[in-house]
C-alpha positions in Angstrom: 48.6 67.6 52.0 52.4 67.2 53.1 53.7 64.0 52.5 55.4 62.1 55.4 59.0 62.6 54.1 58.6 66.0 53.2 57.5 66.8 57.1 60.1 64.7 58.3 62.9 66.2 56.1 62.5 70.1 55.4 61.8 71.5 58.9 65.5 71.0 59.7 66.4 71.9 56.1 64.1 75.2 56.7 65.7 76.0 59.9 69.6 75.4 59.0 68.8 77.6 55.8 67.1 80.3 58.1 70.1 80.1 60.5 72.8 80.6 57.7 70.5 83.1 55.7 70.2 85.2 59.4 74.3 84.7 59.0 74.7 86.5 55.5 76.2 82.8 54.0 73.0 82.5 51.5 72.3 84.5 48.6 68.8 84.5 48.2 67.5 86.4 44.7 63.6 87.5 43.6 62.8 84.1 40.8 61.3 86.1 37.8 60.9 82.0 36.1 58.1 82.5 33.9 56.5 79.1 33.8 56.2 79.5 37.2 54.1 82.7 37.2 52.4 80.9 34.4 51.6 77.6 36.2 50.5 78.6 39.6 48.8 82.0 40.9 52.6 82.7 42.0 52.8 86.8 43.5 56.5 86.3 44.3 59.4 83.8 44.6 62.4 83.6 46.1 65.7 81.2 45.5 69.1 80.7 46.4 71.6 78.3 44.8 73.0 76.0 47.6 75.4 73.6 45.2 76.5 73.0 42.0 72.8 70.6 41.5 70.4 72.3 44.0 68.4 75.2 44.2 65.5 75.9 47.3 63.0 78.2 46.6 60.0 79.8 48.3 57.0 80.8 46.7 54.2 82.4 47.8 50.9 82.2 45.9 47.3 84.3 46.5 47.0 81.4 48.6 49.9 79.3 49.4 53.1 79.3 50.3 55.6 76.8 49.6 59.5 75.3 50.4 60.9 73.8 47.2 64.3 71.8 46.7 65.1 71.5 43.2 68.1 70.0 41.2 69.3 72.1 38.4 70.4 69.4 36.3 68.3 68.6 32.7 65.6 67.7 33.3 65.3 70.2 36.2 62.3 68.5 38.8 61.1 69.4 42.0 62.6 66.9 44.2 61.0 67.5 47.4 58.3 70.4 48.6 55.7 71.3 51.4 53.3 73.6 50.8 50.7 75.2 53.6 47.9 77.9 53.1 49.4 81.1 53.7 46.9 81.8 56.4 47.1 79.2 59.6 44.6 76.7 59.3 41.3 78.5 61.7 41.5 75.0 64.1 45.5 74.2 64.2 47.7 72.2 62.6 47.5 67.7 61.8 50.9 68.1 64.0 53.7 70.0 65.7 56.1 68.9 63.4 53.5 70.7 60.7 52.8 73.6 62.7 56.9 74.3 63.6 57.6 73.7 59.6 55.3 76.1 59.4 56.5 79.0 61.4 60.3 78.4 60.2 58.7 78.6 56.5 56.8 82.0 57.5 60.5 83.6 59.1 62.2 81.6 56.0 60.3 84.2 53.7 60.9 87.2 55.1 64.5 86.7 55.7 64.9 85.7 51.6 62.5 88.8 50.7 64.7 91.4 52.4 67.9 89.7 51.5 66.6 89.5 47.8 65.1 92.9 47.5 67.6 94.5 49.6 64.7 95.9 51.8 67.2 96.9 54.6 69.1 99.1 52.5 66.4 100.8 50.3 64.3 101.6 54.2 67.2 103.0 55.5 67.5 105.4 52.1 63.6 106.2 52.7 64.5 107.4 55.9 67.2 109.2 55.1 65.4 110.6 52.5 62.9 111.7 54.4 65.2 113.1 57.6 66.6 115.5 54.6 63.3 117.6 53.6 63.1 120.5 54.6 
């Protein structure tokens, strides 16, 4: 369960990142941290450094997936996350709010995955690849 604050908070966190990530202006990069593989049931993870003290991160679990803001400072702590199953609950959402934090988080990850693996690139070299056989 989301706490209060978190689903009053990150949805317009979530959707200012998104809008700036769309942009280019945020670096995201894959998050090879191995307590975190360790930890959790973590697949893949995602992060970009924002400031000098914060770092967001998505991760995505078997199944989960979750928004994390985390200061980089020792000791390094999760200061504030929401986390939803990755498929949409069967009968809806507690909320709007929930259910919009949700769809910003689903577009969130795929805009960090191809900026961190470069997916637009390496397609585009598959297709050329594949326009060149003979």
């Amino acid at each position: 369960m989301n706490s209060k604050y978190a689903l009053e908070q990150l949805p317009e966190i979530m959707g200012k990142l998104l809008t700036r990530s769309a942009e280019g202006k945020v670096e995201w990069r894959e998050d090879h941290e191995p307590d975190l593989f360790e930890q959790a049931d973590v697949v893949e993870a995602f992060c970009a450094r924002l400031e000098k003290n914060s770092t967001v991160s998505i991760e995505v679990s078997t199944s989960e997936i979750a928004f994390v803001i985390s200061n980089n400072e020792p000791p390094s702590r999760r200061l504030l996350e929401i986390k939803f199953d990755r498929v949409p609950p069967r009968y809806g959402f507690d909320s709007a709010r929930e259910e919009g934090a949700y769809n910003v988080l689903i577009e969130l990850h795929e805009i960090a995955r191809r900026i961190a693996l470069d997916l637009d690139a390496k397609v585009e070299g598959v297709k050329g690849y594949l326009d060149n056989l003979v």
